[in-house]
C-alpha positions in Angstrom: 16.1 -9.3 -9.3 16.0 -13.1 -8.4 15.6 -15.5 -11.2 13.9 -19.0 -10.0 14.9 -22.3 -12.0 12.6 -22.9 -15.0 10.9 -26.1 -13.7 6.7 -24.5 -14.2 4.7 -26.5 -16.3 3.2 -25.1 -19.7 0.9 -22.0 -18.8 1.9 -21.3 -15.2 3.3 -17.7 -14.4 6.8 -16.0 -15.1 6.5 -13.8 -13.1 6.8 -15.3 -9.0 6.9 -12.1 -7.2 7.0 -8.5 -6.6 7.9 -6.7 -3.4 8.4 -3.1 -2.7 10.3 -1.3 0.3 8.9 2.3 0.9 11.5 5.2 1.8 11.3 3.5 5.5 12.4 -0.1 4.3 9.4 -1.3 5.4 8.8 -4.4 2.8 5.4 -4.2 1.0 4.6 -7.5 -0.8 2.1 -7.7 -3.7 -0.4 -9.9 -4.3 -0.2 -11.5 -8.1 -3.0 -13.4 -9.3 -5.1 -13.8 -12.3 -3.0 -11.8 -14.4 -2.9 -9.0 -11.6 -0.3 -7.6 -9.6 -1.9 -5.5 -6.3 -0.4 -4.0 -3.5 -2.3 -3.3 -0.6 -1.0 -0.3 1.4 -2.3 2.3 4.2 -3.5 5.3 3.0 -1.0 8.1 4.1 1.8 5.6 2.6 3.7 6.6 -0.1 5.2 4.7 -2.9 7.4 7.6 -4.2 10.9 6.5 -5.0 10.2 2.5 -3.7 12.3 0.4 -4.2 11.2 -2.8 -5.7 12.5 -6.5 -6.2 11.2 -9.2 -8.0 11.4 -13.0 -8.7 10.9 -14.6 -12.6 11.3 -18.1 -14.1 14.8 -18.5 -15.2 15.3 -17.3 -18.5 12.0 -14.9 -18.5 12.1 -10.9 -18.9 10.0 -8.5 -17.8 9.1 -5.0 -19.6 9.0 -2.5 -18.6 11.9 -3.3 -16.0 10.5 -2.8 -12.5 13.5 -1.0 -11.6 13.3 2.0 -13.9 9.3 2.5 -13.0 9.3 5.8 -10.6 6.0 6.7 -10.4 4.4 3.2 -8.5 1.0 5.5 -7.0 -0.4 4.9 -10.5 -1.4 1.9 -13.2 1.2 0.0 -14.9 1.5 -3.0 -17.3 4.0 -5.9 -17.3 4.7 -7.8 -20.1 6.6 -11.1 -19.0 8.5 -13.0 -21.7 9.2 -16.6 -21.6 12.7 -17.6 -23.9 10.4 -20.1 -26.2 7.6 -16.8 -26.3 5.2 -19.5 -26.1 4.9 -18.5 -22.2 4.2 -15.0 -22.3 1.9 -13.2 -19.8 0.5 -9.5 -19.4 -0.3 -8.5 -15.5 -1.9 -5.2 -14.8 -0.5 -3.9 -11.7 -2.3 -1.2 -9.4 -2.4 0.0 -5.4 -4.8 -0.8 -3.5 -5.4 2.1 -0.5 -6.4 0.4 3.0 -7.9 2.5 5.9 -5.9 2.8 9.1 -8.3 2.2 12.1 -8.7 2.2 15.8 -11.2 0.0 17.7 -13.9 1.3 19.8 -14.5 4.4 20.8 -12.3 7.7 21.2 -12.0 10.4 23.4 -9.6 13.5 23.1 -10.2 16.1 26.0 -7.4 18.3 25.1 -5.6 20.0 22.3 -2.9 17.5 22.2 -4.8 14.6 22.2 -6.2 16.0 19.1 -3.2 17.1 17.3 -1.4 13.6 18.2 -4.6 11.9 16.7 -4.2 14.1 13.6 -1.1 12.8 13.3 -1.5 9.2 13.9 -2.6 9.0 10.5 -6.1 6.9 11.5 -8.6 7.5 9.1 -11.1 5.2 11.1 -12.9 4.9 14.2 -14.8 2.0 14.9 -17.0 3.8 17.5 -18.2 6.8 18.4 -15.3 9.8 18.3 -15.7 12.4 21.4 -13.6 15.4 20.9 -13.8 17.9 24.3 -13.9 17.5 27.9 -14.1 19.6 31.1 -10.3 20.4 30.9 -10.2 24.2 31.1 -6.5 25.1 31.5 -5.9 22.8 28.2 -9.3 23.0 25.8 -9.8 21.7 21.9 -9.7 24.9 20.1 -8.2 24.0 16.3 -9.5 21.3 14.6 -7.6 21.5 11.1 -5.3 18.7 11.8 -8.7 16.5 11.2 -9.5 17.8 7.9 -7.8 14.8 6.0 -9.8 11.8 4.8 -11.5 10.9 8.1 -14.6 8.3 8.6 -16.3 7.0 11.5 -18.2 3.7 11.6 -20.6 5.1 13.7 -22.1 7.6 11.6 
């Protein structure tokens, strides 16, 4: 945790941000605004055992403390104290899922193609999906590695 010089006028926030590293360091800001904290995150990401760092006014405290929060895949609320209490905020903090999508049309002639696409973790296709082809010596014959969430556009 960061703590930023006390120098906000009456009313602003406490609390400057919030920014979480999944279990592949990749840094996952959130969006605070109107009392809300949101992160925005693919899908398929998880938020299991993040790691999280934050940024109040200087002599502000947060509860619950960010750091002791485990679960982040589900609703939480901060109370932010300022040292006078006359400064204190609530923010409501919750995940926002985002789709993970491919332009244009696809094509997977062969089983491969198909099970790499089922593991690409897209979830949508901004065009028409083709599975199949003339490919005889390598056809599509399982398609379970599509039954996760899965939209086309096209439909």
């Amino acid at each position: 945790m960061q703590r930023r010089e006390d120098r906000t006028a009456l009313g602003q926030r406490q609390l400057h941000s919030i920014v979480f590293a999944d279990y592949r360091r990749r840094h996952l800001p959130a969006v605070i605004r109107d009392g809300r904290i949101t992160v925005s995150i693919p899908y398929n990401v998880s938020l299991e055992d993040a790691q999280v760092s934050y940024e109040l006014c200087e002599h502000a405290s947060i509860y619950p403390d960010p750091a002791t929060v485990a679960d982040w895949d589900q609703e939480w609320q901060f109370l932010v104290s300022s040292y006078d209490n006359q400064n204190d905020g609530t923010y409501l903090y919750t995940v926002e899922r985002t789709d993970i999508a491919t332009d244009g049309s696809l094509t997977l002639r062969t089983q491969a193609e198909v099970d790499a696409f089922a593991r690409s973790g897209i979830n949508t296709v901004e065009g028409n999906l083709t599975i199949g082809g003339e490919d005889e010596e390598n056809p599509v014959t399982n398609l379970d590695g599509l039954k996760t969430s899965f939209r086309s556009a096209a439909t």
